[in-house]
C-alpha beads as a LAMMPS data file, in Angstrom:
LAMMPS data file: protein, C-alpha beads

326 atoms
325 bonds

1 atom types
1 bond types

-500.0 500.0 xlo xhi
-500.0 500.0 ylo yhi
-500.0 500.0 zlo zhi

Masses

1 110.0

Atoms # bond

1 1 1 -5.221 -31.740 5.333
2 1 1 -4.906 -28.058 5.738
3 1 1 -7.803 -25.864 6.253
4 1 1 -9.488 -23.664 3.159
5 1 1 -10.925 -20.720 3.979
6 1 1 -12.851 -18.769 0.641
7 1 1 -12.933 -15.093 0.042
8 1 1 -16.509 -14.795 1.627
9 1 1 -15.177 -16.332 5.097
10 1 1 -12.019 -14.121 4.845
11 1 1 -14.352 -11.118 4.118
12 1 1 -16.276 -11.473 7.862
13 1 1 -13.239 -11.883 10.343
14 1 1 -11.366 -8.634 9.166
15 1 1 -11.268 -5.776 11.725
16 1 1 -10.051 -2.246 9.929
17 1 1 -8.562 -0.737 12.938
18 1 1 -6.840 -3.890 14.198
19 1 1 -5.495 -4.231 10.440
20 1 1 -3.788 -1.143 10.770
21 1 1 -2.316 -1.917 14.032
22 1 1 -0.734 -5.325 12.799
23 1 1 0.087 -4.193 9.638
24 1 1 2.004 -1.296 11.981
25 1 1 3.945 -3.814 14.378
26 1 1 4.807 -5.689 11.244
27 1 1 7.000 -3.445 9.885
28 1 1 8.639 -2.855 12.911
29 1 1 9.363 -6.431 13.250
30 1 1 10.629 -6.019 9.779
31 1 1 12.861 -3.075 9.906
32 1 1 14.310 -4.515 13.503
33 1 1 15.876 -7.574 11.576
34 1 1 13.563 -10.130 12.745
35 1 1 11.752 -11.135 9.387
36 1 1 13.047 -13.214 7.077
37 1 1 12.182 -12.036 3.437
38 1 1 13.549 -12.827 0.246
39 1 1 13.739 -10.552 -2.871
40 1 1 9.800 -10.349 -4.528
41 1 1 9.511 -12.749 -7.481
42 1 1 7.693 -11.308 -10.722
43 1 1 6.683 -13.063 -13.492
44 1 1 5.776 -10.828 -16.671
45 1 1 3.228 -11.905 -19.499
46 1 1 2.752 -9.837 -23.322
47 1 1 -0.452 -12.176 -24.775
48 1 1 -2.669 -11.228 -22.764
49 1 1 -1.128 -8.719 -20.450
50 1 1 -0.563 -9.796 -17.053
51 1 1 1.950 -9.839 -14.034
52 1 1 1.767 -12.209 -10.775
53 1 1 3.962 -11.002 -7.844
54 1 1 5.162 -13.867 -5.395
55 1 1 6.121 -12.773 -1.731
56 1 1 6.969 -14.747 0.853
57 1 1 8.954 -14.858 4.278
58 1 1 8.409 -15.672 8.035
59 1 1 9.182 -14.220 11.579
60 1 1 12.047 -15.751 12.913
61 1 1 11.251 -18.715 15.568
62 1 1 7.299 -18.421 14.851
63 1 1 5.644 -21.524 13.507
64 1 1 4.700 -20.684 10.009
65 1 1 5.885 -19.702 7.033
66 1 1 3.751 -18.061 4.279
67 1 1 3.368 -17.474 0.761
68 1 1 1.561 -15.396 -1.234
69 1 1 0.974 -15.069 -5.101
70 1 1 -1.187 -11.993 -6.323
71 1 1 -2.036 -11.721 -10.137
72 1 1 -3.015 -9.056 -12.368
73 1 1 -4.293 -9.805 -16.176
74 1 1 -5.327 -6.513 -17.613
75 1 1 -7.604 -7.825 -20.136
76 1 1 -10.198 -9.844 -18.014
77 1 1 -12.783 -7.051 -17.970
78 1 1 -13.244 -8.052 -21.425
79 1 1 -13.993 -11.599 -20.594
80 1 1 -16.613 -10.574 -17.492
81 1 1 -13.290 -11.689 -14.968
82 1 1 -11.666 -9.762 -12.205
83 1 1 -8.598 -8.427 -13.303
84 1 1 -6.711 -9.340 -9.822
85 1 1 -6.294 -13.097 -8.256
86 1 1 -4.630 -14.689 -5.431
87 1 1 -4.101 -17.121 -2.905
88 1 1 -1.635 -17.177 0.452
89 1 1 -0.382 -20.331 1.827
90 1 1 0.411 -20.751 4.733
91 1 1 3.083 -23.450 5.707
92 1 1 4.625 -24.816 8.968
93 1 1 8.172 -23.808 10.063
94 1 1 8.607 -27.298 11.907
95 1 1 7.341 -29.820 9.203
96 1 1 7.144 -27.874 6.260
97 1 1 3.285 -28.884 5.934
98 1 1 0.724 -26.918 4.492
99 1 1 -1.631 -25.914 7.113
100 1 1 -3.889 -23.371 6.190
101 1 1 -4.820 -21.620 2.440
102 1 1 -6.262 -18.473 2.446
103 1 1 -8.480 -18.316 -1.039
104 1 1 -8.626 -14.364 -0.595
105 1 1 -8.439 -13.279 -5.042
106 1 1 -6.659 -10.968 -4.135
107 1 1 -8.610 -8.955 -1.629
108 1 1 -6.264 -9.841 1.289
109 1 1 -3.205 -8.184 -0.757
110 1 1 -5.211 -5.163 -1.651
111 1 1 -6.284 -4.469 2.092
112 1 1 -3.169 -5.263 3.315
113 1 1 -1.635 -2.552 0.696
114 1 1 -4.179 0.543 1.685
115 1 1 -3.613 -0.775 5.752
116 1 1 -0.094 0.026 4.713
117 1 1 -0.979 3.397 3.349
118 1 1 -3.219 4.690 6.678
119 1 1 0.120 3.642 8.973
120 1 1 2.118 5.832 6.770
121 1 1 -0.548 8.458 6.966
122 1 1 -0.695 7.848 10.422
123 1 1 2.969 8.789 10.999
124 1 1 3.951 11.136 8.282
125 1 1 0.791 13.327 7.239
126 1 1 0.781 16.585 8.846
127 1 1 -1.336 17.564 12.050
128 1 1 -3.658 19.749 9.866
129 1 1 -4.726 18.267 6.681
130 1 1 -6.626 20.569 4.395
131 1 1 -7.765 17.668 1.880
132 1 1 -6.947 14.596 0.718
133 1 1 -5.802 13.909 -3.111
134 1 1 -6.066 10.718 -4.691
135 1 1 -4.462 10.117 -8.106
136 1 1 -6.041 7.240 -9.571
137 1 1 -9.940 5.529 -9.805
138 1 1 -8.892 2.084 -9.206
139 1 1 -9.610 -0.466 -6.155
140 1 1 -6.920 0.967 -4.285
141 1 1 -7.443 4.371 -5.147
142 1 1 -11.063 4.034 -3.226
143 1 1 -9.526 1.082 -0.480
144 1 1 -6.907 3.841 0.379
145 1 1 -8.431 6.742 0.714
146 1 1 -11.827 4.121 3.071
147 1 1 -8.546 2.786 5.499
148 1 1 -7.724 6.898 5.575
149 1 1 -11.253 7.410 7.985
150 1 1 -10.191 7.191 11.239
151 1 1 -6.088 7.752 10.785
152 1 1 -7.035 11.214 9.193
153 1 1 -8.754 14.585 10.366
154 1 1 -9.855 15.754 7.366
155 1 1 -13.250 16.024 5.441
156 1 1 -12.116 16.976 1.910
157 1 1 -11.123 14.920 -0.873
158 1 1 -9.863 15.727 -4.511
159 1 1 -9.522 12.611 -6.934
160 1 1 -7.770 13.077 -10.337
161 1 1 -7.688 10.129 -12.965
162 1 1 -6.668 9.875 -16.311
163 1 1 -10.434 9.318 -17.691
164 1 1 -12.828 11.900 -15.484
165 1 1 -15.635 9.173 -16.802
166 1 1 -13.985 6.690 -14.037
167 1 1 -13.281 9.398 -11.454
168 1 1 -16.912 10.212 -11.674
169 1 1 -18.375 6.864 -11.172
170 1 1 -15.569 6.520 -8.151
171 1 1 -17.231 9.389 -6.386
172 1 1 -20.754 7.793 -6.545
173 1 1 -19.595 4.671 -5.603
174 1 1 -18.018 5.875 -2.519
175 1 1 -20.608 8.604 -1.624
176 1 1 -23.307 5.377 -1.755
177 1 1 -20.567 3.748 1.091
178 1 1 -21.864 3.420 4.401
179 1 1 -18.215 4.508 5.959
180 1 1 -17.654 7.637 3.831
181 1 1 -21.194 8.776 4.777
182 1 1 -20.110 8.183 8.536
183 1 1 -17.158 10.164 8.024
184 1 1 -18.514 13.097 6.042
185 1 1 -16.816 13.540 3.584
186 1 1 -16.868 15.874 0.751
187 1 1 -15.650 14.512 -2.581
188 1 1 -14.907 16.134 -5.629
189 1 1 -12.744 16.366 -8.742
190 1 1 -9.969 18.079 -9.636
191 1 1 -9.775 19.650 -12.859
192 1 1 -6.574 18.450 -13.432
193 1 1 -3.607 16.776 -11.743
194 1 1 -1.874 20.494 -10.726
195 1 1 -4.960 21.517 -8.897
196 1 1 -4.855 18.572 -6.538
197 1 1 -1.115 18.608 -5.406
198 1 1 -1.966 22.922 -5.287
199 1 1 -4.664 21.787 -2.863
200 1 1 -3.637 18.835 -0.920
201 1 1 -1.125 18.099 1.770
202 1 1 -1.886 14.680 2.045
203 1 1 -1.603 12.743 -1.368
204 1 1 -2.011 9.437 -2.271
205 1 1 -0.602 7.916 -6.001
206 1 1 -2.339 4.364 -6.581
207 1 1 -1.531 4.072 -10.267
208 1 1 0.035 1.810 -12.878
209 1 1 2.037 4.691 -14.324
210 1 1 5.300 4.347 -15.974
211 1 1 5.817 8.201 -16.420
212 1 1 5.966 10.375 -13.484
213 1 1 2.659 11.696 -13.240
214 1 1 3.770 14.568 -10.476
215 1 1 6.704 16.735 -10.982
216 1 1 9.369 18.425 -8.034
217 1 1 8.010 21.848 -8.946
218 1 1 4.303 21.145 -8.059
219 1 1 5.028 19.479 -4.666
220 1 1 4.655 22.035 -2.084
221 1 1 6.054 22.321 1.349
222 1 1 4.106 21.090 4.309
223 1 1 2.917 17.851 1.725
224 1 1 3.626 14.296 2.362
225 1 1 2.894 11.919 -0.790
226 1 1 2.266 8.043 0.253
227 1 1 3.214 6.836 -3.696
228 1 1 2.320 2.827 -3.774
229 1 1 2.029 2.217 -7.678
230 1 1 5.080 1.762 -8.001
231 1 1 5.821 -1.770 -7.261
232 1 1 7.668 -3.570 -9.933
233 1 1 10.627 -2.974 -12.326
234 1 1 9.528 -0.010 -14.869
235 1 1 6.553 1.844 -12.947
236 1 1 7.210 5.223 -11.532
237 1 1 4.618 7.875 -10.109
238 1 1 6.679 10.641 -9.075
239 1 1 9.510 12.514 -10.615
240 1 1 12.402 11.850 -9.238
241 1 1 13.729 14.988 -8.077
242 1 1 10.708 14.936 -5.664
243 1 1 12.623 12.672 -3.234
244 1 1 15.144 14.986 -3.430
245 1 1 13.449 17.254 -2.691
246 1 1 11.508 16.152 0.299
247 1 1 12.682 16.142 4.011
248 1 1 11.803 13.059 4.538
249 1 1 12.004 9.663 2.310
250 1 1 10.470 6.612 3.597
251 1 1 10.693 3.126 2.432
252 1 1 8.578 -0.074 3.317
253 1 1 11.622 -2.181 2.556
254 1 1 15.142 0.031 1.653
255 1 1 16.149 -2.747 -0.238
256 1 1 12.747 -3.266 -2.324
257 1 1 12.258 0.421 -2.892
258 1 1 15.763 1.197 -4.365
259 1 1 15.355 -2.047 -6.424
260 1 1 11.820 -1.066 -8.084
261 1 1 10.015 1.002 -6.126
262 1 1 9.803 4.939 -6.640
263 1 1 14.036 5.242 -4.440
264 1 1 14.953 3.406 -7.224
265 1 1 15.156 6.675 -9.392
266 1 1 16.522 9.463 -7.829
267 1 1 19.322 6.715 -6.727
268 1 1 20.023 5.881 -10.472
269 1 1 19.990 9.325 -11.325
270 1 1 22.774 10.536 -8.743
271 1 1 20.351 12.242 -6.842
272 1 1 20.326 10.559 -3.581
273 1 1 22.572 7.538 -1.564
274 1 1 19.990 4.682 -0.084
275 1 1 21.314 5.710 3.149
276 1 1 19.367 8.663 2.690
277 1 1 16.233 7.050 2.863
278 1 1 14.530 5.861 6.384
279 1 1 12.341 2.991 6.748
280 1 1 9.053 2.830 8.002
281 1 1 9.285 0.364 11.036
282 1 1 11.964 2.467 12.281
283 1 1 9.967 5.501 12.154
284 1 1 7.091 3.950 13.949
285 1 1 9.455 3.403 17.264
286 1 1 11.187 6.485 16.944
287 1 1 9.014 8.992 15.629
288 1 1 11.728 11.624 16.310
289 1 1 13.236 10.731 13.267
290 1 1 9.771 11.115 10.811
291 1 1 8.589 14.062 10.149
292 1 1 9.210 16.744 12.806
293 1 1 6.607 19.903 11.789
294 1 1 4.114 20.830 9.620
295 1 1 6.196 22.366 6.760
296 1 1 8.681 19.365 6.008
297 1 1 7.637 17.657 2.818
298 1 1 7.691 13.705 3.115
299 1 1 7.571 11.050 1.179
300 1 1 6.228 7.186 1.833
301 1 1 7.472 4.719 -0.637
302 1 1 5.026 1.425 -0.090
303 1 1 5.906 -1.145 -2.443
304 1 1 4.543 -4.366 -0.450
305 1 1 6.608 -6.319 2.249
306 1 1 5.995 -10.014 2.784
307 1 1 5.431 -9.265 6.645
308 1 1 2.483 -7.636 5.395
309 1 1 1.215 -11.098 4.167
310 1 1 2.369 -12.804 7.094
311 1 1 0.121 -10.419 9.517
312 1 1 -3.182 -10.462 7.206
313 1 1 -3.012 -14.137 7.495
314 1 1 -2.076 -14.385 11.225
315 1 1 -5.160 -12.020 12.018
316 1 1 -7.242 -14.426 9.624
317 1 1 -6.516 -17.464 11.524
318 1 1 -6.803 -16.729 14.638
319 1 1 -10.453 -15.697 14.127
320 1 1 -11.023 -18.600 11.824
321 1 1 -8.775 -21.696 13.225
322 1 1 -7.855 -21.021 16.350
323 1 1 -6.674 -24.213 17.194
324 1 1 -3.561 -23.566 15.234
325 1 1 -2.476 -20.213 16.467
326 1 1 0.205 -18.844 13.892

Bonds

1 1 1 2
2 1 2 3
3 1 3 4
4 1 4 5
5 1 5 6
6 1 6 7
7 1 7 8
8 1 8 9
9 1 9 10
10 1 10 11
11 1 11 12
12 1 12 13
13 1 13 14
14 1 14 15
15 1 15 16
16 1 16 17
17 1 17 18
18 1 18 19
19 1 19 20
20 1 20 21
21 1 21 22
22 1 22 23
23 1 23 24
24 1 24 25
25 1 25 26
26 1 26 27
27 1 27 28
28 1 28 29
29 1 29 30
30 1 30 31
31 1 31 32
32 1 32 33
33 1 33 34
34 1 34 35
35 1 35 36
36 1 36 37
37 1 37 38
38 1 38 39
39 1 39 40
40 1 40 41
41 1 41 42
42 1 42 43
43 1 43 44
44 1 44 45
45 1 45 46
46 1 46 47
47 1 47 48
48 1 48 49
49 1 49 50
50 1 50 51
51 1 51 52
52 1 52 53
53 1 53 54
54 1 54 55
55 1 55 56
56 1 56 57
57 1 57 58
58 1 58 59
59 1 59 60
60 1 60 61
61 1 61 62
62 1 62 63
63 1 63 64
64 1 64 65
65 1 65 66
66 1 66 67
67 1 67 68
68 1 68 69
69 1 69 70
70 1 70 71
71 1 71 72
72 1 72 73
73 1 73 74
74 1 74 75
75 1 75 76
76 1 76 77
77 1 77 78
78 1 78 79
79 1 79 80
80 1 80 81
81 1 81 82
82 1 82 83
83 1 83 84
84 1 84 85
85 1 85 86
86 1 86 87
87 1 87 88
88 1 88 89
89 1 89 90
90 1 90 91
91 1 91 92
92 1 92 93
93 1 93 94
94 1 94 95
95 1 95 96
96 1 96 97
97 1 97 98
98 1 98 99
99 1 99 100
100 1 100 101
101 1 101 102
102 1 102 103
103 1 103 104
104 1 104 105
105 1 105 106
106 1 106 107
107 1 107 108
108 1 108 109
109 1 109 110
110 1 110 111
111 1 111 112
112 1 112 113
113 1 113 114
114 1 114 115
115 1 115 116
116 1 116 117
117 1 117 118
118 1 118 119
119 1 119 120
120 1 120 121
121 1 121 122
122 1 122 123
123 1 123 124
124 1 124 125
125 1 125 126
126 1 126 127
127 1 127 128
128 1 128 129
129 1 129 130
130 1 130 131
131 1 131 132
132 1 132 133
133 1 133 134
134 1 134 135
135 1 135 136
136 1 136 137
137 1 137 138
138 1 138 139
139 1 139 140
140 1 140 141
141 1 141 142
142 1 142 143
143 1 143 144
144 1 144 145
145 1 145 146
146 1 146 147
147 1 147 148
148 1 148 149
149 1 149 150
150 1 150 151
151 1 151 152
152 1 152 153
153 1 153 154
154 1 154 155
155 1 155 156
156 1 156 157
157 1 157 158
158 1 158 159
159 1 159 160
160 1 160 161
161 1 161 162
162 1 162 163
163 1 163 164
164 1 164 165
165 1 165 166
166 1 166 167
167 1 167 168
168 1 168 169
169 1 169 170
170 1 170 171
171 1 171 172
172 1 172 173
173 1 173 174
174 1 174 175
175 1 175 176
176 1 176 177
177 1 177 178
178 1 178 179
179 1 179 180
180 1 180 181
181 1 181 182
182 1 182 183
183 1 183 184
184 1 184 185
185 1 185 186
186 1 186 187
187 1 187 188
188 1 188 189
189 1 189 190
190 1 190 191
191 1 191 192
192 1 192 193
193 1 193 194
194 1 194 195
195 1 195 196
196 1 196 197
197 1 197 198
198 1 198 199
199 1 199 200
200 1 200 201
201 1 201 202
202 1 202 203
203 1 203 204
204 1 204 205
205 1 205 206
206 1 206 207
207 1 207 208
208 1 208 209
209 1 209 210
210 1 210 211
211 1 211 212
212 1 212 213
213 1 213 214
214 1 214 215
215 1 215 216
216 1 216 217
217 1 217 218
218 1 218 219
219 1 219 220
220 1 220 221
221 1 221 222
222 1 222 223
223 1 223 224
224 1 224 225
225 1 225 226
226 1 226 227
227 1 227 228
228 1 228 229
229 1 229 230
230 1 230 231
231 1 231 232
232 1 232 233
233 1 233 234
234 1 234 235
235 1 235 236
236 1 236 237
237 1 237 238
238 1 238 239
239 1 239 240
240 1 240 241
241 1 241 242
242 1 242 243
243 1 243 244
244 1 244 245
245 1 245 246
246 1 246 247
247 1 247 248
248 1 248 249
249 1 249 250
250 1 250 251
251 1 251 252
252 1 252 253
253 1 253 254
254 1 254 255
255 1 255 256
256 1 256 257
257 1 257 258
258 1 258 259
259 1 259 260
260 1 260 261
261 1 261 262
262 1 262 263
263 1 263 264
264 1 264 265
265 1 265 266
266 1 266 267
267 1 267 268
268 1 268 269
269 1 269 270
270 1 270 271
271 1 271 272
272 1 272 273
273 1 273 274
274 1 274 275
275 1 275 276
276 1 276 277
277 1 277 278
278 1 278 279
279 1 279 280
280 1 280 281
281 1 281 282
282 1 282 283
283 1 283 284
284 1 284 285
285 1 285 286
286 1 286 287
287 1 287 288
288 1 288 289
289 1 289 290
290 1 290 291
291 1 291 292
292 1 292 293
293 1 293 294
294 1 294 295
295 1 295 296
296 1 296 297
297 1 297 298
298 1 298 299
299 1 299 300
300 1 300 301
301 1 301 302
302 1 302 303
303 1 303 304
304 1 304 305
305 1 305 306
306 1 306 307
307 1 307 308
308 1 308 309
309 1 309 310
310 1 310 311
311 1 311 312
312 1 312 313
313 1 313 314
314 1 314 315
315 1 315 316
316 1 316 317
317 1 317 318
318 1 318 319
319 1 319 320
320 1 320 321
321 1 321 322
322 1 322 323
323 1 323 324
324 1 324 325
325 1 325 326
């Protein structure tokens, strides 16, 4: 029988900093050809509203295989439900047998996804970072900017959302967070979404959008945007001329991003060639080819690799079943 493990026991064995580092050497595995990942599976629903994603893949002679399906219904606040669910399996590559399932709702994806966001941070953000800018009041918005501490010098934060309502009661809630008190910082508002890419050179986008919500003309040089909303077939954050723009494009997955992720766009419109675009494990072992100085504009395209899956539930296991090391 395999093991069940609940959100509360996932919740204790999780480690930030050694997060970031796995989610880190898991894209490398990935972008040295030694992951095995299929395209992402979506399946779309009108009545309610509602998407699950389905990733899945496995390291190349390891033992396991994993699964993972993450959901979204839109309407559950109205019911007293969380909008986000999900459960990863994890299987053996020797039997096929379900060994382990990781009953996370969705939490495991959603650190896994702002993990993802401090290792591009970690190699694309400039040296000097004046403040952080978050676009968007949702749980990634605040899980982002929390895996940021640490990854980041910087003490200043602007958040912009669509209803100032929401990006008020985000900057209580994180002000009343142990972490953010540690780290000092100093949140505030921005007026509108020109003031924060006027002020910040390191920018995250964590929204739903479907309509660029920051245009070429704003971006300024010296900025690198980590953009991870956009992660299915329709959803765009950032105008496309942007990546042209920029010095530096980096995708998660080449393939993924040009399929539905923000590549996808400026490659449609004639812009750009995919070859343009590097990808992330490569620019974690040679940083050479990343960003180079503090004036180069850069761009991370995150739209969420199955290795990513794979790592969260290795570092689970070990903690919680050691007996079957993954």
């Amino acid at each position: 029988m395999p093991v069940v493990l609940t959100l509360d026991e996932i919740k204790r064995v999780i480690d930030t900093p050694q997060l970031i580092q796995e989610i880190e050497a898991g894209f490398v595995l990935y972008s040295e050809g030694r992951v095995v990942v299929p395209p992402v599976g979506f399946l779309h629903f009108e009545e309610p509203p509602g998407d699950v994603h389905i990733k899945y893949g496995y390291v190349k002679d390891d033992n396991f295989y994993v699964l993972k399906m993450a959901s979204g219904f839109y309407n559950n606040a109205e019911l007293d439900l969380p909008v986000a669910d999900g459960v990863i399996l994890v299987f053996s590559q020797k039997s096929g047998q379900i060994k382990l399932i990781l009953h996370d709702e969705c939490w495991l994806t959603d650190m896994r996804t702002a993990a993802a966001g401090a290792v591009a941070a970690r190699h694309l953000a400039p040296k000097n970072v004046r403040h952080i800018g978050i676009v968007g009041t949702g749980v990634q918005a605040r899980m982002q900017l929390e895996m940021l501490h640490g990854v980041v010098d910087c003490r200043s934060c602007l958040i912009w959302g669509r209803d100032e309502t929401k990006v008020q009661q985000m900057i209580e809630d994180l002000r009343a967070k142990e972490g953010i008190q540690e780290w000092g910082l100093d949140l505030k508002s921005a007026a509108d979404i020109d003031e924060l890419v006027s002020k910040c050179n390191l920018i995250v986008t964590t929204t739903s959008a479907r309509e660029p919500l920051i245009r070429a003309d704003q971006v300024r040089e010296g900025t690198h945007i980590t953009a991870m909303g956009s992660d299915d077939h329709g959803k765009q954050e950032l105008e496309a001329g942007i990546l042209a723009k920029a010095d530096r494009v980096v995708a998660d997955s080449i393939s993924q991003c040009v399929n539905h992720g923000e590549c996808f766009y400026p490659v449609r419109d004639g812009l750009m060639d995919a070859d343009a675009f590097l990808e992330l494990g490569n620019v974690i072992k040679n940083p050479e080819i990343g960003r180079t100085d503090d004036n180069q504009i850069t761009v991370a395209d995150l739209t969420g690799v199955a290795i990513q899956d794979i790592q969260i539930a290795k570092m689970v296991n070990d903690v919680l079943n050691p007996a079957e090391p993954i």
